[in-house]
C-alpha positions as CSV (number, residue, x, y, z in Angstrom):
1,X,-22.1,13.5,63.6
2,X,-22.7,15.5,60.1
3,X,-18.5,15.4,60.1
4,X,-18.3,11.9,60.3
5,X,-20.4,10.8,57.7
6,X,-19.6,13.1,55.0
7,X,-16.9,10.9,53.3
8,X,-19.3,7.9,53.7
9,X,-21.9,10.3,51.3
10,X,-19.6,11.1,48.9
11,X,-18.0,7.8,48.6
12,X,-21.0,6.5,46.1
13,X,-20.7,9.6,44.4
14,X,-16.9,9.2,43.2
15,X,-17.9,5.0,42.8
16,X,-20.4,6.2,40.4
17,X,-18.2,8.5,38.4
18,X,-15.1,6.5,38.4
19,X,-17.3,3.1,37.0
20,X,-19.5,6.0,34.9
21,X,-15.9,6.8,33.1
22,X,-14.8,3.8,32.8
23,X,-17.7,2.4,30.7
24,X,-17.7,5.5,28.7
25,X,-14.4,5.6,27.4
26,X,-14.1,1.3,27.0
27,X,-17.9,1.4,25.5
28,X,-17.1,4.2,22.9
29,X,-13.5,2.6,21.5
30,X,-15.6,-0.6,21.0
31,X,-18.2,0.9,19.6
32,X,-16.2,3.4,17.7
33,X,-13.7,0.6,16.3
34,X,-16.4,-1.7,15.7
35,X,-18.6,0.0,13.7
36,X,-15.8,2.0,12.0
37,X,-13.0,-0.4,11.6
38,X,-16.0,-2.9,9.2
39,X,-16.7,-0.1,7.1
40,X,-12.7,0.9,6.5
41,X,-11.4,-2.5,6.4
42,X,-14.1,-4.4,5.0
43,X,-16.6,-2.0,2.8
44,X,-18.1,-5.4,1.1
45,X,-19.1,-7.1,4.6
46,X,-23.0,-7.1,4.9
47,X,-23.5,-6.6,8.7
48,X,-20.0,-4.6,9.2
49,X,-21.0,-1.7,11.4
50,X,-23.3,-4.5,13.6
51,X,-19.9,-5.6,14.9
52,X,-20.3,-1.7,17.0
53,X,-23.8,-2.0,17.4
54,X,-24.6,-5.5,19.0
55,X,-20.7,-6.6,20.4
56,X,-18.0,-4.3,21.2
57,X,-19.9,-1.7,22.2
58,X,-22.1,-3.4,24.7
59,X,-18.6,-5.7,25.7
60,X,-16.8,-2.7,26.1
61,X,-19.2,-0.8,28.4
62,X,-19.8,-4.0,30.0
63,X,-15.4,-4.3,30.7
64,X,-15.9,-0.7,31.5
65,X,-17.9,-1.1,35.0
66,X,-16.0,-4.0,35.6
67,X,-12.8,-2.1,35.3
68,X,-13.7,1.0,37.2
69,X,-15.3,-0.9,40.0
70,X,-12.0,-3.2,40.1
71,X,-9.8,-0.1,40.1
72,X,-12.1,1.7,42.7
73,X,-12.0,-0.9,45.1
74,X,-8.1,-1.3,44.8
75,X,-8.0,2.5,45.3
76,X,-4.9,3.3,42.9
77,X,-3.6,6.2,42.7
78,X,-4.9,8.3,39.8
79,X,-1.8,8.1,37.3
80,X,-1.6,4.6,37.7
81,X,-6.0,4.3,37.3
82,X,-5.5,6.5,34.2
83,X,-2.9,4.2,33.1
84,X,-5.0,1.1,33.3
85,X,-7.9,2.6,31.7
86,X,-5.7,3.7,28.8
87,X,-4.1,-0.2,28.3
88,X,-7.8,-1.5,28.6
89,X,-8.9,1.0,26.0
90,X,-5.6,0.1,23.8
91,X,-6.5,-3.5,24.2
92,X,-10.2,-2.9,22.9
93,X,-9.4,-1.1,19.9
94,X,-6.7,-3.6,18.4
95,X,-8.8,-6.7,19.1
96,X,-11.9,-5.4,18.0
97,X,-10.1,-3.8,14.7
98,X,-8.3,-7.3,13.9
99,X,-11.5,-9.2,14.0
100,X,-13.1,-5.9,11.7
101,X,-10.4,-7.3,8.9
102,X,-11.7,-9.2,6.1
103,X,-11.7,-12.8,6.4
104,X,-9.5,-14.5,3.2
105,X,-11.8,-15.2,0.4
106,X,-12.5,-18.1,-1.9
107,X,-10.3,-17.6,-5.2
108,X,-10.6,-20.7,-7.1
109,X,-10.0,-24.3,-6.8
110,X,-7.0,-26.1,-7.9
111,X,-7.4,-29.4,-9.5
112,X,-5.0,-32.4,-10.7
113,X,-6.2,-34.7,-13.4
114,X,-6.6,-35.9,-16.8
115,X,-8.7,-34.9,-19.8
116,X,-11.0,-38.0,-20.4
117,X,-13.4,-36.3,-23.0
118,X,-14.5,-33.6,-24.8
119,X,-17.7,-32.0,-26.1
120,X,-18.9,-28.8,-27.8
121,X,-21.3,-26.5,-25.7
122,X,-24.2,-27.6,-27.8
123,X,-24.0,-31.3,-26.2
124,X,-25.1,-30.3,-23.2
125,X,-28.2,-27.6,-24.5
126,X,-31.3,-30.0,-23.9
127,X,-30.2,-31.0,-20.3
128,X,-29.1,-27.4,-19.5
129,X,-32.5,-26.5,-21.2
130,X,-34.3,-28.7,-18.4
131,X,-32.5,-27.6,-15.7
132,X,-33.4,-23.7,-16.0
133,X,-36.6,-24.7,-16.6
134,X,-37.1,-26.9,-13.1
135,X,-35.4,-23.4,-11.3
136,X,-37.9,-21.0,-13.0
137,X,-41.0,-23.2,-12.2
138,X,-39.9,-23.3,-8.2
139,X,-38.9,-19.6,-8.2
140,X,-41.6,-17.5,-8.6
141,X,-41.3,-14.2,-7.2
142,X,-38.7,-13.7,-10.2
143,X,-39.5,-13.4,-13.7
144,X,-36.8,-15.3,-16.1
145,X,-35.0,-12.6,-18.5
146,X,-36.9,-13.1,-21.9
147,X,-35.8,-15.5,-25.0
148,X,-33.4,-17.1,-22.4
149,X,-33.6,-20.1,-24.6
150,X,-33.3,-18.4,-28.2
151,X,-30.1,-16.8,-26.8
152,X,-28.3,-19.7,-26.5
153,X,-26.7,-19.9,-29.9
154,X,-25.7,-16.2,-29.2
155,X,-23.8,-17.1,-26.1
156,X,-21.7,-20.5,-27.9
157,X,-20.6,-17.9,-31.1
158,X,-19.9,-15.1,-28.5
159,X,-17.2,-17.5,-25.9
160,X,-16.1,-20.2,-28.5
161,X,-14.8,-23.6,-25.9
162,X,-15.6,-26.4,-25.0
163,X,-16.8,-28.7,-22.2
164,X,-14.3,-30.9,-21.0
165,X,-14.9,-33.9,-18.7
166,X,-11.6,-34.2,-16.6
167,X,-11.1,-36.8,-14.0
168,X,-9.9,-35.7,-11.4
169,X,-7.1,-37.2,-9.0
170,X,-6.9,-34.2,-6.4
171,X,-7.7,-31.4,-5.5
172,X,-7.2,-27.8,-3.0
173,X,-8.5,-24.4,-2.7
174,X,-7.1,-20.9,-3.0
175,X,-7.9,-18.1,-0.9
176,X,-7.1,-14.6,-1.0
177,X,-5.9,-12.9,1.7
178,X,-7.2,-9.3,2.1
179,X,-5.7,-8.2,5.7
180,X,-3.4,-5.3,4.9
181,X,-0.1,-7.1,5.8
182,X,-0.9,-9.8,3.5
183,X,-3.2,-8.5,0.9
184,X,-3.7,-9.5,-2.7
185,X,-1.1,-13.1,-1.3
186,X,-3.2,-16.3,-1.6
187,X,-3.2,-19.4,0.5
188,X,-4.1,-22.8,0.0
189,X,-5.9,-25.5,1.9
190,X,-4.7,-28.9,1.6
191,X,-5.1,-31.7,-1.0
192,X,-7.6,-33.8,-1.0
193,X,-7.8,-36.7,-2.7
194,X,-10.6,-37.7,-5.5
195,X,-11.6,-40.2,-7.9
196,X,-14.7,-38.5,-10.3
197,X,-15.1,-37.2,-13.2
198,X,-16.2,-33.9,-13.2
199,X,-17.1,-31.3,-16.4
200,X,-15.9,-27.7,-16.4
201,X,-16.0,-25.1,-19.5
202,X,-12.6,-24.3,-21.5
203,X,-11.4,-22.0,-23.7
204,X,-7.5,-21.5,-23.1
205,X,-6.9,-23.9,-26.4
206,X,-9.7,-22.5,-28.1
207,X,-13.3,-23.8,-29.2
208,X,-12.6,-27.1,-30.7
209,X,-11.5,-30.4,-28.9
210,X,-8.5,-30.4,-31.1
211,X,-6.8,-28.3,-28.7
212,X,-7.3,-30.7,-25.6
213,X,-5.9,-34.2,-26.2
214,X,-7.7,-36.8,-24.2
215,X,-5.3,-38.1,-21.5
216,X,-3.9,-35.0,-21.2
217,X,-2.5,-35.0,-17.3
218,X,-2.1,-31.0,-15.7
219,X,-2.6,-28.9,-12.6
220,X,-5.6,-26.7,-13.9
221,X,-7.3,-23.2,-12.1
222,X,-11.2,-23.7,-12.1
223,X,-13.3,-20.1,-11.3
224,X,-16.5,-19.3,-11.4
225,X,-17.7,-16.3,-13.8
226,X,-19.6,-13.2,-12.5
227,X,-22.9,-12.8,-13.8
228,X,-25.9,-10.9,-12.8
229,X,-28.3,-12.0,-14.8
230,X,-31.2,-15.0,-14.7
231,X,-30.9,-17.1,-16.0
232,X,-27.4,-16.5,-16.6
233,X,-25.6,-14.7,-20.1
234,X,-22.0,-15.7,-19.5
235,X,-22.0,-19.6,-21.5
236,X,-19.6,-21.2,-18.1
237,X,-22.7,-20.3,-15.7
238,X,-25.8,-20.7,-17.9
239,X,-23.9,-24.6,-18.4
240,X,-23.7,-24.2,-14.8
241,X,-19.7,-25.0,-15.1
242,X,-16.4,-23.8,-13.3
243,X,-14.0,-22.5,-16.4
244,X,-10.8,-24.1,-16.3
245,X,-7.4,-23.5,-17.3
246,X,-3.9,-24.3,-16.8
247,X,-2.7,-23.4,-13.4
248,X,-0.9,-19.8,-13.5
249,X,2.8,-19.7,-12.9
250,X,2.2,-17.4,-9.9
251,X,0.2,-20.4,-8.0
252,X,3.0,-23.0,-8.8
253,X,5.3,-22.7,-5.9
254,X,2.2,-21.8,-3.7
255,X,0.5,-25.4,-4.8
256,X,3.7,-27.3,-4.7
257,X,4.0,-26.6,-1.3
């Protein structure tokens, strides 16, 4: 009796440690490459190491059990179980490290048009003026950096341009790829087609609108300008304005595609 039903005891045993295993070693390599790959790949990502955490590690234990019960029931032999676990560990590890790369980024935007008027800084000081002071009044829990307004005058003498209304035919956006095969190469969306004015901040022909014609035609680059401050220091982002300039020779092939 005792000698027939010892392989039928010690059948859940080896289920157990074959589907025990399995998770393991799949729910480690997804929680290993998740929460590592983020932090290697993409060190400015704010929930990186959550990819470990909350996804690949719970999918990979979950593939795990569902491996080593498969491969228990089909009752392969142990080379070929070993060589299964290994793919499906493989298989983990590159998916979950290519979705731990960094997406591409926003560069800039591209813009065709013409130049249908230009302004000095100062033009636009009482409306600016307004502005900051309709963000200050609804943000509270911050307290504006002091003589914001008096520190105007400072900021137009320190970046000498000028604010140029453009109107704008078309337009695209660059992005910067940041994958290790393709990092520091851009991409670009397609055109899409506009009709509107719209006002940016220039300085590439200097602080007087001698230097830009009105009806001048060109592809320009329009950025934004980092600034910690609040309200802002830099002129571009206290006028709340993309600077602008002609569009680099290492973007012209890319955009004329």
């Amino acid at each position: 009796m005792n000698a027939k039903t010892a392989p039928d005891q010690r059948l859940p045993s080896n289920v157990f440690m074959s589907v025990a295993a399995s998770a393991t070693v799949l729910g480690g390599v997804g929680f290993a490459c998740g929460f590592f790959g983020p932090m290697v790949f993409s060190p400015d990502a704010n929930q990186g190491p959550m990819l470990g955490l909350f996804i690949t590690g719970p999918v990979g234990t979950l593939l795990g059990v569902a491996l080593g019960i498969i491969l228990r029931a089909l009752d392969l032999r142990e080379a070929i179980a070993s060589g299964a676990l290994f793919a499906a560990a493989a298989t983990i590890a590159i998916v979950t490290l290519y979705f731990s790369m960094p997406a591409p980024r926003y560069y800039a935007d591209v813009v065709e048009g013409e130049v249908v008027d230009c302004a000095p800084p100062g033009s636009l000081r009482e409306q600016t003026f307004e502005y900051w002071e309709q963000r200050i009044a609804k943000v509270t829990w911050a307290a504006p950096r002091a003589r914001w307004k008096e520190d105007f005058d400072r900021m137009a003498a320190a970046d000498p341009g000028v604010v140029l209304e453009v109107h704008v035919r078309r337009g695209r956006k660059l992005y910067e790829n940041r994958k290790p095969w393709d990092r520091a190469s851009f991409a670009a969306q397609p055109w899409t087609g506009s009709d509107a004015p719209t006002r940016y901040f220039a300085r590439f022909a200097g602080g007087s609108c001698t230097g830009y014609p009105i009806g001048q035609h060109a592809t320009y680059l329009a950025r934004g300008e980092s600034d910690k401050l609040w309200p802002p220091e830099v002129l571009s982002n206290f006028l709340g304005l993309q600077v602008i300039e002609p569009l680099p020779a290492r973007f012209r092939d890319l955009v004329a595609m």
